[in-house]
N, C-alpha and C positions, 0 to 999 in steps of 0.2 A: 369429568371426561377422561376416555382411555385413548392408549394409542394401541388401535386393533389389529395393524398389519404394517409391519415395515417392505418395503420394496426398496432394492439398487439395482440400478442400471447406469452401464460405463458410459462415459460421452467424452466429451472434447475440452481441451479450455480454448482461450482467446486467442493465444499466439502461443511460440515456441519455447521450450525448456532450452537453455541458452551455457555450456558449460564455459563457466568467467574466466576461474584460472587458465586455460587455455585461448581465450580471445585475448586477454591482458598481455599474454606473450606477442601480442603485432600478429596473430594469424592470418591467412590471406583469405578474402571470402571469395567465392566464385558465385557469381549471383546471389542467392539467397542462402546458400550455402557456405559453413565455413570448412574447406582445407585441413587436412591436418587427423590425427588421434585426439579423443578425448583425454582428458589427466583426472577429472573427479569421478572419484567410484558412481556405480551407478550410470552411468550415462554410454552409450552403444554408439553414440556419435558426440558431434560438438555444439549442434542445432537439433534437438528431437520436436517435434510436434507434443504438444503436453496435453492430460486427459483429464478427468475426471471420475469422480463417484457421483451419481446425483441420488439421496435420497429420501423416497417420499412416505413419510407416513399418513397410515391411513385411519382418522378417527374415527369412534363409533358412532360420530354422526354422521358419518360417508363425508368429512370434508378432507383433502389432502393438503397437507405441510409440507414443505421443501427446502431441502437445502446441500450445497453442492460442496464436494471434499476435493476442495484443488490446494496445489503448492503454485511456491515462484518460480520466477523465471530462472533466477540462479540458485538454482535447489542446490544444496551441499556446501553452497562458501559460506565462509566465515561462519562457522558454528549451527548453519539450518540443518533440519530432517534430511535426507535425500531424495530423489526424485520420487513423485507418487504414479508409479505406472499401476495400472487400475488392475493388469492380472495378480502382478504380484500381492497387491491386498486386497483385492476381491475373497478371498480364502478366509486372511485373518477376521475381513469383514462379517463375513457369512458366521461363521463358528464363533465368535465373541463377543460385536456390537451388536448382530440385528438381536438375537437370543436377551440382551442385558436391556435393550427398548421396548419390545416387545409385550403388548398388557401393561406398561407401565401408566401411572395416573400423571396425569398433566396439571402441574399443580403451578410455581411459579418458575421464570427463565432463569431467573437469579437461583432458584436453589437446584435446577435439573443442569443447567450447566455446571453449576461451584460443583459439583458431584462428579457429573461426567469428566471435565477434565483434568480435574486429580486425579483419574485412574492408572495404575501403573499395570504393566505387563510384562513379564520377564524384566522387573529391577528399573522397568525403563518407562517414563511415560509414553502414552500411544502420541501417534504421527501426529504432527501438526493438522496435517491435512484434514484428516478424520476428527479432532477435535473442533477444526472451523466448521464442517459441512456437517454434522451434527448437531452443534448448539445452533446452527443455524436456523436447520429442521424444530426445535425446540423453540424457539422465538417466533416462529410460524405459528406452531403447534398453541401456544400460548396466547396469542393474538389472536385466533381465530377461533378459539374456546371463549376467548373474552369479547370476542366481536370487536375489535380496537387495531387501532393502525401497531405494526412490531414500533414505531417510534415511539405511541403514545404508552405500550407495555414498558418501553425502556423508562420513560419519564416517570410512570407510576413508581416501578422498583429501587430505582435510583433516587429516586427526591430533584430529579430536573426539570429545569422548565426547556419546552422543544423553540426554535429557534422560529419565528416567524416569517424568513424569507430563506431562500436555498444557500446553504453555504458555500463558499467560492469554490471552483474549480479549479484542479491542476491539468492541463493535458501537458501528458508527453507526447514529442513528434516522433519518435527514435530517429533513425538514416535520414528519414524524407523531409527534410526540413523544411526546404522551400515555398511550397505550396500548402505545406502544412502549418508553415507561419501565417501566411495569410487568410488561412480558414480561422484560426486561433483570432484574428485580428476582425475576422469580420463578423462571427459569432460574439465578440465582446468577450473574451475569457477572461477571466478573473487572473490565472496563473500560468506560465506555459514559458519557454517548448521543452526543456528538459535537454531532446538533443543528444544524447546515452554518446558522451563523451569517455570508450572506454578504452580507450590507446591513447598514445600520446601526440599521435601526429591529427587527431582533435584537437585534442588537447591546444597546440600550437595553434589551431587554427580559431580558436575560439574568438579571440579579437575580431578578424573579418564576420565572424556571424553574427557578433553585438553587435557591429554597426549593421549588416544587413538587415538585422529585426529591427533595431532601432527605427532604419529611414521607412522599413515599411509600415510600423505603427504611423508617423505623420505623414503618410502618402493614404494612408486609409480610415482612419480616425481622427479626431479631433482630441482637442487639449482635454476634455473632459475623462478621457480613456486612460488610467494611469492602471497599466497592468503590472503586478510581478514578475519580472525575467528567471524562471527557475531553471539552473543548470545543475547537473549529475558529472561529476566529475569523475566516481567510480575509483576515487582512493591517485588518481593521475597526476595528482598537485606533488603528492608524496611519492610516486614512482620517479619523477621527473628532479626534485629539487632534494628528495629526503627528505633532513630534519632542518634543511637552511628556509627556517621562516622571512628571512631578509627577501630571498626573491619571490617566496608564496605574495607576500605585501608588494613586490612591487604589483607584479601581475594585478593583485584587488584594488590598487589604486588608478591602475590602467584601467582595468576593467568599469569598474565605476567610474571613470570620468566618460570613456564610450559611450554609457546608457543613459547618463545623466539628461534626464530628469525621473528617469525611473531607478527604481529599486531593484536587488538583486537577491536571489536564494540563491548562495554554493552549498551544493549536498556533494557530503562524501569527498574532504581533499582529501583525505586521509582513511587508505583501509589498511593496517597494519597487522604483523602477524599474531595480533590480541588487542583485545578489548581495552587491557589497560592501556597499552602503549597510544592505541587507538585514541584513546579519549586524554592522554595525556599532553599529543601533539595539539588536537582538534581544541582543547579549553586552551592554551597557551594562545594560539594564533587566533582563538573570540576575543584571549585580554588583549594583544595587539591591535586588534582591526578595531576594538571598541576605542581603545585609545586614540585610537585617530577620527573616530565617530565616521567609518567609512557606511554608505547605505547599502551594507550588506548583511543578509541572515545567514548564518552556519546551520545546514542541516544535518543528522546524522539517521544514516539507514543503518548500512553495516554491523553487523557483532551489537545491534539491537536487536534480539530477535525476542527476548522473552520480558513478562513485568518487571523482574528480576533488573535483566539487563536496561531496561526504561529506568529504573531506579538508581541503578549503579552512576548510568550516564547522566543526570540529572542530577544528581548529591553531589557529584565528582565538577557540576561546571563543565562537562564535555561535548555541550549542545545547547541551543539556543533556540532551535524545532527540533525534536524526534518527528522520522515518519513510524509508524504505530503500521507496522504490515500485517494488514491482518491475518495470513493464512501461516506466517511463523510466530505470530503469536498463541496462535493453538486458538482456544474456545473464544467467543463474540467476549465472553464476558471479563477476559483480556485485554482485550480491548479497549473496552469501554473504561476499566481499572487503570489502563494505561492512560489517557487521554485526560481522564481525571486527577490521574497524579501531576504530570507534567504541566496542567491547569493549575492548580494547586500551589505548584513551583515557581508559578512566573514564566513557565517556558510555553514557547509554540507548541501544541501538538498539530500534525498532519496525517489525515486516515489514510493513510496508503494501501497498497495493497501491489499487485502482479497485473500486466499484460494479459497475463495467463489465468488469469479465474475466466466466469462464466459472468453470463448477465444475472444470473438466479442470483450469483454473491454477491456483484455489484448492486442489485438492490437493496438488497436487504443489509450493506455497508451504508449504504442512502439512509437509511430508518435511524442509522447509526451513528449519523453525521447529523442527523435533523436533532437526535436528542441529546448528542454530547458538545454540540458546538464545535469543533475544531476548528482551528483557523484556516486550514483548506483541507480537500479530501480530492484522491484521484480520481479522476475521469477512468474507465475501465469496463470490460477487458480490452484486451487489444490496442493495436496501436494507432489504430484507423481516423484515428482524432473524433469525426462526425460518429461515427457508433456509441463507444464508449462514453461520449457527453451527454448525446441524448439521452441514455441509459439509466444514467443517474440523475441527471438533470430532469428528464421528467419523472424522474420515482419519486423528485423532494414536490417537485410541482403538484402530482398527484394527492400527495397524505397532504400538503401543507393546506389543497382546497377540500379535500373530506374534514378534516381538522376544520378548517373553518365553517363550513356548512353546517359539521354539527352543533356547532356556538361552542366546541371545548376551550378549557383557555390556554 
């Protein structure tokens, strides 16, 4: 089977391109808006509205493959791509990817990704964006040539076996916490609220909000409900305290006494001006907190962006879950390579991903969570809590009953 016609058409993502360095400084927001000059290249303001590439190839059986080229939400920190505004690479797109897919044969995902996203251009590899909503198309394109779910294509290539119930969910609530705790509580979420803790006077507040989820998990659930409380710190442990681990530990052994009887994920005290330094604070206070056997997981996002750096932080003891985001990791098959190593290691992996993708990605991260197992994946796009769960949640629902109906195993 060919791929007979590429098509792109510009679209939307799920929420807004978000410039960090600048919120980090305490900027003032005015409604949904934030105050102030942007500071990261690339960015026209400090909240842009974020877009997309969707593109669909068309096979010579007339059936069409999809998949969508978004970035994150904080395009440009910590060592990402820049923002993907769709005119600006509408152009490169036109003149260099559609031309390179174009008649090509659809053979396996594993070898039309390994290909595509090794390509360099000008010295430089192409955009993250474009290598996710690409192999994306490709994992489609391969699944539907083979008549098979993209999860059961991943399992065949990889040597995995697919997961027989849906893997847990993470929602983030971002701002709206309150009422988005108790959606999180009544749907039964697996992982949640997140809470995008990214200034300090969060930060401080963060005790009153353990206890408010707290009492609202046994005002509306029962003892059987033991969710993971996952907070995004966004590096504020380390703005706040520096390199004084003494008060980081007070703070985790407050904080775990708060939620006790539940479990905690901190993502991100730590976002420093490198990766090493990064991962040097971030493993010191895992062997602290471990020695105390606090029930707390260490995640790390930040100056994770590529397999490379999944490796680095992993050999080094600099995490105890990577989130695995998919659209700075470039191509799906990234991904996947990521999530397998950190498996490998003994470490958590988490699918993550942006606010700001599309549902097209968020499913077919779903195909990608069903055949790599990770110990949780994001709820996504958006931050709506109810969209983005559904989303994914019934994309695992859906293959796990085709899967079963066909008797595969």
């Amino acid at each position: 089977m060919k791929i007979e016609k590429v098509i792109v058409a510009k679209g939307f993502g799920g929420f807004f391109w978000d410039d960090q360095a600048a919120i980090k400084t305490g900027i003032q927001r005015d409604g949904f808006i934030y105050l102030g000059r942007p500071v990261t290249p690339g960015f026209d303001s400090i909240r842009m509205p974020s877009e997309c590439l969707s593109l669909l190839l068309i096979l010579d059986d007339g059936q069409i493959a999809h998949g969508d080229c978004v970035a994150v939400q904080y395009s440009g920190a910590s060592g990402r791509d820049p923002v993907f505004k769709s005119d600006d690479y509408l152009p490169f797109f036109r003149e260099h990817i559609v031309p390179m897919i174009n008649g090509r044969d659809i053979t396996t995902f594993r070898r039309m990704a390994d290909d595509f996203d090794a390509l360099v251009f000008d010295n430089k590899p192409i955009h993250t964006a474009i290598r996710y909503g690409v192999t994306q198309a490709f994992l489609d394109a391969v699944a539907k040539s083979r008549k098979k779910t993209m999860a059961e294509v991943i399992c065949e290539e990889y040597g995995l076996e697919m997961a027989d119930t849906p893997i847990p969910v993470f929602i983030q609530t971002g701002d709206d916490l309150y009422e988005s705790v108790d959606k999180c509580i009544l749907r039964r979420v697996d992982v949640f609220p997140h809470y995008l803790i990214n200034n300090l006077k969060k930060l401080n507040e963060l005790p009153e909000q353990l206890e408010f989820t707290k009492k609202r998990i046994t005002q509306l659930a029962d003892h059987t409900y033991a969710p993971y409380l996952h907070y995004d710190l966004y590096g504020m442990a380390g703005q706040k305290y520096g390199r004084d681990l003494d008060k980081i530990m007070e703070d985790f052994r407050n904080w775990s006494r708060i939620v006790d009887p539940y479990s905690l994920i901190i993502e991100a005290p730590f976002i420093m001006d490198s990766r090493e330094e990064t991962v040097e604070l971030t493993g010191e206070l895992i062997r602290r907190k471990s020695e105390e056997q606090l029930p707390i997981i260490i995640c790390v996002d930040e100056w994770c962006n590529t397999l490379e750096d999944v490796r680095f932080m992993t050999d080094a003891g600099g995490a105890e879950m990577i989130q695995v985001k998919t659209p700075d990791m470039g191509g799906l098959n990234q991904s996947i390579a990521a999530i397998q190593y950190c498996q490998a290691k003994g470490l958590k992996a988490y699918l993550g991903g942006t606010c700001c993708e599309t549902e097209r990605s968020a499913q077919i991260s779903a195909h990608v969570a069903l055949a790599t197992r990770p110990f949780q994946m994001l709820a996504k796009p958006g931050l709506g809590i109810d969209e983005g769960y559904q989303i994914v949640m019934n994309e695992m629902l859906r293959t796990l009953a085709i899967v079963k109906e066909r008797g595969c195993p």
